[in-house]
N, C-alpha and C positions, 0 to 999 in steps of 0.2 A: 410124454407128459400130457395128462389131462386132467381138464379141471371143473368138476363141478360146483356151480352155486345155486343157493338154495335160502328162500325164509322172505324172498317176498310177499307181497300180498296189497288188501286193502285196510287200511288205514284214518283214522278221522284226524284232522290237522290239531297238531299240538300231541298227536302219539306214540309211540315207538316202536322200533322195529329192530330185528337183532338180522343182517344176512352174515350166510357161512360160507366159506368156498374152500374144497375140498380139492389139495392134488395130490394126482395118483402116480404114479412114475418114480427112477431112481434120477434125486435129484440132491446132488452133491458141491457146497460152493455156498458161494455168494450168488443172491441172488434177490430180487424182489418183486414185492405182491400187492397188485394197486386193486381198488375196484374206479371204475368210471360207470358213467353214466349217459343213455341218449335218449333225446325224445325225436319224433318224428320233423325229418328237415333237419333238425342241427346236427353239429360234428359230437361226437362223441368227446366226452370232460375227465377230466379226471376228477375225482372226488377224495379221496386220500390214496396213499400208497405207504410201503411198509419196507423198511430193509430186514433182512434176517438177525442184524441185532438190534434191532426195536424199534430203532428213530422211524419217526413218520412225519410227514407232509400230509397237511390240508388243504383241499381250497379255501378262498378267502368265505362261498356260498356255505359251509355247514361248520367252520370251524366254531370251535365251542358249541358245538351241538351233534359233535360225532366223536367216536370214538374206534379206532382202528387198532386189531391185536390180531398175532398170530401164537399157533403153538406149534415150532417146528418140528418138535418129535412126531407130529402129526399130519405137516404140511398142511394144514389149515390157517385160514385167515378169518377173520370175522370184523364185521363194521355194526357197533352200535349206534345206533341214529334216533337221537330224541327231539323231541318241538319239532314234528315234520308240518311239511310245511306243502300248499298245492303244488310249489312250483320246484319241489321235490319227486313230483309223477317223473318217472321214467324209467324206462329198461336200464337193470345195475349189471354192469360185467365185471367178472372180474382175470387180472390178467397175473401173469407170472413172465417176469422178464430172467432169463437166466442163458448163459454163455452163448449170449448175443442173438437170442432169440427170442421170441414172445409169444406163450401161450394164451388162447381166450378163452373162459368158459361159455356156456349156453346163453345167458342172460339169464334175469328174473324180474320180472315186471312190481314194480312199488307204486300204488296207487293211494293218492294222500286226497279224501274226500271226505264232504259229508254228506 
């Protein structure tokens, strides 16, 4: 399994931003798909995460200001992120936990400036 993500960028605070993450593999099950987050020095976050029938988990930092969907037919996940904010800068990954293992994609760096 592997997993691309994609659609970071820079951003002015109070913007949006849509990331995607893309997995490629045969992947059958139960299974889920979180994106987290790191800046430099800290442990990496969780940011939301997704089970394959829809429920999702937020942190308490973007809840009401994010929105997490995937399309399984697709093995894609995607995180919409609105009123971003500075202390939203950081490398987004995203992961795929499935029969007891856990995939990471690459990162994609989200920079919230003006």
């Amino acid at each position: 399994v592997q997993l691309q993500a994609s659609g970071g960028g820079l951003v002015q605070p109070g913007g949006s931003l849509r990331l995607s993450c893309a997995a490629s593999g045969k992947i059958f099950g139960g299974n889920v798909m979180g994106w987290y987050r790191q800046t430099p020095g800290k442990q990496r976050e969780l940011v939301a995460d997704i089970l394959n029938n829809g429920a999702a988990n937020y942190a308490d930092s973007v809840k009401g200001r994010s929105t997490i969907a995937r399309d399984n037919a697709k093995n894609t996940m995607y995180l919409q992120m609105s009123s971003l904010r500075p202390e939203d800068t950081a490398v987004y990954y995203c992961k795929l936990s499935y029969r007891g293992l856990d995939f990471w994609g690459q990162g994609t760096q989200v920079t919230v400036s003006s």
